[in-house]
N, CA, C and O atoms as CSV, one atom per row, in Angstrom:
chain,resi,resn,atom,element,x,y,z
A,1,UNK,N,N,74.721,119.800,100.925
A,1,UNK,CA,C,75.088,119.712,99.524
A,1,UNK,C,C,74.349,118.513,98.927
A,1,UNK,O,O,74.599,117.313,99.047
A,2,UNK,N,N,73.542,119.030,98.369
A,2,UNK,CA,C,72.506,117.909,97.683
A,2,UNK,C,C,73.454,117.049,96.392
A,2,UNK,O,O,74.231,117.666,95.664
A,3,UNK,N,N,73.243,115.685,96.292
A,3,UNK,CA,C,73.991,114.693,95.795
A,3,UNK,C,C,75.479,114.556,96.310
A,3,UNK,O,O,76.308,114.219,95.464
A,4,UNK,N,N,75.873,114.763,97.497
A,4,UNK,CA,C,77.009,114.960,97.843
A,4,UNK,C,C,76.856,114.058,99.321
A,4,UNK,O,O,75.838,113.884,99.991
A,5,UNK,N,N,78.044,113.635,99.526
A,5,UNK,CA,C,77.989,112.292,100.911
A,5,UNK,C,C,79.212,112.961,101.985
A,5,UNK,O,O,79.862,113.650,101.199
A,6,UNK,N,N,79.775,113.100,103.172
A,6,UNK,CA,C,80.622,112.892,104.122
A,6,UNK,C,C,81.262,111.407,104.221
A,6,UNK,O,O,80.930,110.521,105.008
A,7,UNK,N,N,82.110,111.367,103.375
A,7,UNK,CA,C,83.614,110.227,103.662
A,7,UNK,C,C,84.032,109.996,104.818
A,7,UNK,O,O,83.999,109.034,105.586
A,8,UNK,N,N,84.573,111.381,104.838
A,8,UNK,CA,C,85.593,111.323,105.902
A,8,UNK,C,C,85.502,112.673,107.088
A,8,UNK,O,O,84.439,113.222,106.798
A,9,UNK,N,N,85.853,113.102,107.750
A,9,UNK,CA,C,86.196,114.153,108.288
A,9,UNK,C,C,86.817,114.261,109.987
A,9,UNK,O,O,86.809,113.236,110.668
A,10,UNK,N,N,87.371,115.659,110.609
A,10,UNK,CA,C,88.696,115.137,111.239
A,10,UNK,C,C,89.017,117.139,111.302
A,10,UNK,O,O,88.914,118.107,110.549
A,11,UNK,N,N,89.356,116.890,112.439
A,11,UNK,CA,C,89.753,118.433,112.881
A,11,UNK,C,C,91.310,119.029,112.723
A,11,UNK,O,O,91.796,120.000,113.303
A,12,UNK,N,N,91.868,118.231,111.855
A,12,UNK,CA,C,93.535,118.784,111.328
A,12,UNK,C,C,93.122,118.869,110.055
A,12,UNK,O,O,92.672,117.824,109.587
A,13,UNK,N,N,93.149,119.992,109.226
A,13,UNK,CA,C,93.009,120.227,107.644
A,13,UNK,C,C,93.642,119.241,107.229
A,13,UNK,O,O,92.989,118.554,106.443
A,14,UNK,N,N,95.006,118.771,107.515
A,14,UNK,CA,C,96.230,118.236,106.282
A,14,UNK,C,C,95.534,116.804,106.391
A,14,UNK,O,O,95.325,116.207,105.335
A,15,UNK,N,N,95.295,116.428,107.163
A,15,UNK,CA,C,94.615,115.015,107.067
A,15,UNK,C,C,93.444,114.990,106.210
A,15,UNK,O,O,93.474,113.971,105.520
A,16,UNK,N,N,92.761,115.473,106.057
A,16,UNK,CA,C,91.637,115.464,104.982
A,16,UNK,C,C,92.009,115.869,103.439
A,16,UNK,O,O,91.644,115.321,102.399
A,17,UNK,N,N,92.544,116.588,103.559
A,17,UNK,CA,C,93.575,117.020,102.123
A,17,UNK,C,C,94.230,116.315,101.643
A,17,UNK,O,O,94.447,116.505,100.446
A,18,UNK,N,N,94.849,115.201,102.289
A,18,UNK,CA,C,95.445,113.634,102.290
A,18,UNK,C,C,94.600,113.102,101.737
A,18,UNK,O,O,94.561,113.242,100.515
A,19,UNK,N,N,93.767,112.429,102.286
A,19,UNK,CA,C,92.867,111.757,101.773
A,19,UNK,C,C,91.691,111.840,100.327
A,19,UNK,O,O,91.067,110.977,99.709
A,20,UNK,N,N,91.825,113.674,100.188
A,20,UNK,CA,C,91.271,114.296,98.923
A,20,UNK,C,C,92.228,113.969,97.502
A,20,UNK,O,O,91.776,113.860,96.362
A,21,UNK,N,N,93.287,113.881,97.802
A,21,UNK,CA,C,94.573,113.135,97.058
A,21,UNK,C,C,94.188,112.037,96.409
A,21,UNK,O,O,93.948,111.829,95.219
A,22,UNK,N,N,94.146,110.933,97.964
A,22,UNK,CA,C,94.186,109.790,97.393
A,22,UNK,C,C,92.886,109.667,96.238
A,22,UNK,O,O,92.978,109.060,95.171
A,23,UNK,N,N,91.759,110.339,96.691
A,23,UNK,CA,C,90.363,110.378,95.723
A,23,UNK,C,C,90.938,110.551,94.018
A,23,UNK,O,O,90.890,109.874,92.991
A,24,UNK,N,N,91.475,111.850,94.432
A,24,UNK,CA,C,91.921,112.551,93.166
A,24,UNK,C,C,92.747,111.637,92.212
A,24,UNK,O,O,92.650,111.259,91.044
A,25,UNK,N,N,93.727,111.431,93.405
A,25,UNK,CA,C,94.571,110.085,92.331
A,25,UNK,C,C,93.657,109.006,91.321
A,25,UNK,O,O,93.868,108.800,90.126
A,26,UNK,N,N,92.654,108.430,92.120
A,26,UNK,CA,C,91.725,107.424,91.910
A,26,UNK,C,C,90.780,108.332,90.865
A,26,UNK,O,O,89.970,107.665,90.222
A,27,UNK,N,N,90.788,109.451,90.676
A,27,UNK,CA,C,89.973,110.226,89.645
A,27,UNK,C,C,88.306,109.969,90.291
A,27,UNK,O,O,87.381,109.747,89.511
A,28,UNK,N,N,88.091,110.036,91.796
A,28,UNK,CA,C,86.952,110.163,92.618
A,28,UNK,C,C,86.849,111.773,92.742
A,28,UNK,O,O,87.713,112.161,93.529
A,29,UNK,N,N,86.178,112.699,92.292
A,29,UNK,CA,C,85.775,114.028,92.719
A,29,UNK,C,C,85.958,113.778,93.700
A,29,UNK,O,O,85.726,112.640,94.110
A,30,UNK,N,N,86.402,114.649,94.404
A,30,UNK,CA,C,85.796,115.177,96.128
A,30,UNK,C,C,86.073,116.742,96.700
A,30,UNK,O,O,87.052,117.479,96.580
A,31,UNK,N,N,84.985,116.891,97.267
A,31,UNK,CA,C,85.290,118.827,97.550
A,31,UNK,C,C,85.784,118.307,99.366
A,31,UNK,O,O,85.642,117.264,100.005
A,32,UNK,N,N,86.343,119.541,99.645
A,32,UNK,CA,C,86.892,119.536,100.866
A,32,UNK,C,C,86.024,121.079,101.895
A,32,UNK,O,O,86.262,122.248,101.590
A,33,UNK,N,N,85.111,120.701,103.007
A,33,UNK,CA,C,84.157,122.252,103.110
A,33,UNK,C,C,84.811,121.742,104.461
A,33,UNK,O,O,84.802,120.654,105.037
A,34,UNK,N,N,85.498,123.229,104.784
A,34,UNK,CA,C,86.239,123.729,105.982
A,34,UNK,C,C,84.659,123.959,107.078
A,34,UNK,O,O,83.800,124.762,106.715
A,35,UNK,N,N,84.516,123.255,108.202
A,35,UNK,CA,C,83.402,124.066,109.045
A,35,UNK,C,C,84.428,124.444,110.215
A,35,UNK,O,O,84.325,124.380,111.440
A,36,UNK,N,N,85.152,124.739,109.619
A,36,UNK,CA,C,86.508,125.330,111.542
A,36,UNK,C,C,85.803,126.535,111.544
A,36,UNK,O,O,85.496,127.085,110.487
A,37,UNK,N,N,85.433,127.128,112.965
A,37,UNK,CA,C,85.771,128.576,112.909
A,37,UNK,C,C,86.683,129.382,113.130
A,37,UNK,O,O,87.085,129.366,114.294
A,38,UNK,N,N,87.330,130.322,112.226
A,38,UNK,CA,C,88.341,131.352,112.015
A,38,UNK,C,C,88.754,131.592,113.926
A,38,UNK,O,O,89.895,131.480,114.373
A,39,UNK,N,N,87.926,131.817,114.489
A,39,UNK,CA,C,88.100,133.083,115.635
A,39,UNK,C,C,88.431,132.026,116.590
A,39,UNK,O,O,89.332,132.389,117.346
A,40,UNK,N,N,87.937,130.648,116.847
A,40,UNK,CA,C,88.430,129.502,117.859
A,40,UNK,C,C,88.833,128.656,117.571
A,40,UNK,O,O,89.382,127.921,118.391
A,41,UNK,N,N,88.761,128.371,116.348
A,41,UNK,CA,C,89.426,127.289,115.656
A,41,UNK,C,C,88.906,125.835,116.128
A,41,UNK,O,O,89.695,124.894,116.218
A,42,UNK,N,N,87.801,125.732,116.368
A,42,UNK,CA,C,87.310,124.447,116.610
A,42,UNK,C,C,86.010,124.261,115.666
A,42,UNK,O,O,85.200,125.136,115.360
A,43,UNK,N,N,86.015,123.256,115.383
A,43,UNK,CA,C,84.930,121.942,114.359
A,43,UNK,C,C,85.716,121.398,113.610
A,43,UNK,O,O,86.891,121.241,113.939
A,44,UNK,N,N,85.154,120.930,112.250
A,44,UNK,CA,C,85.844,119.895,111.852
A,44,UNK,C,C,86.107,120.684,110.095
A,44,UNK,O,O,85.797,121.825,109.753
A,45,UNK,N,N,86.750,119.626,109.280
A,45,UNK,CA,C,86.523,120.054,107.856
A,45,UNK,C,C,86.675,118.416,107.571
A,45,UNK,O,O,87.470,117.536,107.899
A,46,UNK,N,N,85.315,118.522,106.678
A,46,UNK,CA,C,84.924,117.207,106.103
A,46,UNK,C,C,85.003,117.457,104.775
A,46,UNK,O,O,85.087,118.540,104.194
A,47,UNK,N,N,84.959,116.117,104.258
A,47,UNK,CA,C,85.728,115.538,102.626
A,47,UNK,C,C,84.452,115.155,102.264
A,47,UNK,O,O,83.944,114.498,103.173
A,48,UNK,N,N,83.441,115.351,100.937
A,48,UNK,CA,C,82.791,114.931,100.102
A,48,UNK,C,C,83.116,114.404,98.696
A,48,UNK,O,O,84.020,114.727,97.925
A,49,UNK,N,N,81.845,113.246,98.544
A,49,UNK,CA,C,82.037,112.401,97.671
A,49,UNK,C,C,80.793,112.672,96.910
A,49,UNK,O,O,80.000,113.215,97.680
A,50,UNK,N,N,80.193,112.500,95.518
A,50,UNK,CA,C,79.362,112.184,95.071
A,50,UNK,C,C,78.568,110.840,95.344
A,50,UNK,O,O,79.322,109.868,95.285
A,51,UNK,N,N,77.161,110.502,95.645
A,51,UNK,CA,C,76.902,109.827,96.173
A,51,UNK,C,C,76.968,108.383,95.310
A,51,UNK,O,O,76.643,107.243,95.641
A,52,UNK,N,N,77.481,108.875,94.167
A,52,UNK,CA,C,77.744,107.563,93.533
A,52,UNK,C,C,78.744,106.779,93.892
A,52,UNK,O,O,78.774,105.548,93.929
A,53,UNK,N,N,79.883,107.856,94.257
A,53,UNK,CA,C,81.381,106.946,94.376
A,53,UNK,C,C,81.159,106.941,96.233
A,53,UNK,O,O,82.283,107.279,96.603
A,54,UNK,N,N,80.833,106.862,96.723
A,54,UNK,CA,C,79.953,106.767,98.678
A,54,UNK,C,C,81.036,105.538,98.695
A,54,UNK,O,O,82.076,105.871,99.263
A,55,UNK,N,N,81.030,104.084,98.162
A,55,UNK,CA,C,80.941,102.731,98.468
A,55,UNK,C,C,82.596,102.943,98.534
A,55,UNK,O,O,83.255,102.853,99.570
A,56,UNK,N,N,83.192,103.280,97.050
A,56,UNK,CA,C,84.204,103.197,96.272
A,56,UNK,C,C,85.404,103.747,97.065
A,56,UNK,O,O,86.502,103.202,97.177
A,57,UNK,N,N,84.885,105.283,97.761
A,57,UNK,CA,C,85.645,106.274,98.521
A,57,UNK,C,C,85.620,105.685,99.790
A,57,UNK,O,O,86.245,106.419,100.556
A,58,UNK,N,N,85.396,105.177,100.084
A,58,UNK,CA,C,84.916,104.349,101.619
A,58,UNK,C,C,85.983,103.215,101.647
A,58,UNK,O,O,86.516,102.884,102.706
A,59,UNK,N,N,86.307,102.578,100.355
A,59,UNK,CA,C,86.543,101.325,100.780
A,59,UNK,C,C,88.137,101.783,100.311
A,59,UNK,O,O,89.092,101.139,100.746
A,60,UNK,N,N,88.344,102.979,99.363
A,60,UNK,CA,C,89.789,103.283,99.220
A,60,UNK,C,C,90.670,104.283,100.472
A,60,UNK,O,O,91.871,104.366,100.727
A,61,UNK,N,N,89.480,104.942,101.062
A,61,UNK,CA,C,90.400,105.257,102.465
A,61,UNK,C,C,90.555,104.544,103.725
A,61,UNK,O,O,91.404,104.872,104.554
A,62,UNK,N,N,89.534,103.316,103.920
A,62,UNK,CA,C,89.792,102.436,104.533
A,62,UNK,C,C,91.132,101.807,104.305
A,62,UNK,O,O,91.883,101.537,105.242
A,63,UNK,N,N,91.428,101.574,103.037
A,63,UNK,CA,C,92.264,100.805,102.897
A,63,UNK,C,C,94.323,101.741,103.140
A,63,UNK,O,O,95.449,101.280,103.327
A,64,UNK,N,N,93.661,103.339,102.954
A,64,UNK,CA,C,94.857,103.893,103.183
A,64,UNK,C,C,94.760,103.695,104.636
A,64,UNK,O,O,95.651,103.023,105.156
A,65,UNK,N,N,94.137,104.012,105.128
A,65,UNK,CA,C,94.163,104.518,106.858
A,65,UNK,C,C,94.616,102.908,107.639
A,65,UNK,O,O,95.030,103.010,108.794
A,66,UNK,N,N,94.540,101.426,107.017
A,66,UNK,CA,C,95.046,100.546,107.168
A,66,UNK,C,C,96.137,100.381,106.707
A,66,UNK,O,O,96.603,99.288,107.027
A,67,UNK,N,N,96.984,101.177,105.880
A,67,UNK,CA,C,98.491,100.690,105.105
A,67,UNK,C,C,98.409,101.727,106.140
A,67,UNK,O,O,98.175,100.958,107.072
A,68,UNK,N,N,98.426,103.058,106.769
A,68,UNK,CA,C,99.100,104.913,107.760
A,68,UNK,C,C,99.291,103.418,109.217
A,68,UNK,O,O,100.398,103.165,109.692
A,69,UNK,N,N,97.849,102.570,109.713
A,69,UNK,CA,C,97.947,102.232,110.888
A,69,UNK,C,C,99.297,100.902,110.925
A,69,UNK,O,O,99.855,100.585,111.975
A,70,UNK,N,N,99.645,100.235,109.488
A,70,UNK,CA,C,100.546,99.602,109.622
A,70,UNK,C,C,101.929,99.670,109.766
A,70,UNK,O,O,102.712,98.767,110.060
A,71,UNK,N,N,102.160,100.961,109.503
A,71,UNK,CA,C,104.059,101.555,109.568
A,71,UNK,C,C,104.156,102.139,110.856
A,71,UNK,O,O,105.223,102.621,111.236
């Protein structure tokens, strides 16, 4: 996906969908592209950013995944 970056990504859907939230909240676009396959159910589904907000999205799920590792 041309102008488009990998944030995040992670082989449980709901966890990335989490994190597409927090974007959303923050009014950061982000698309969510499933690469699982249907029939084995293994790969991943990764979270995109526009490569503008790369820095922005980086430093706001860092900062969730440090408040998830503190409780």
């Amino acid at each position: 996906m041309k102008g488009w970056t990998v944030v995040y990504s992670d082989g449980f859907p709901p966890s990335v969908e989490l994190r597409r939230t927090v974007l959303d909240q923050q009014r950061i676009p982000a698309v969510v592209l499933n690469k699982k396959d249907s029939s084995y159910l293994f790969g991943f589904v990764e979270l995109y950013v526009l490569d503008e907000d790369v820095t922005r999205a980086r430093e706001l799920l860092d900062n969730q995944d440090a408040l998830s590792d503190d409780s």
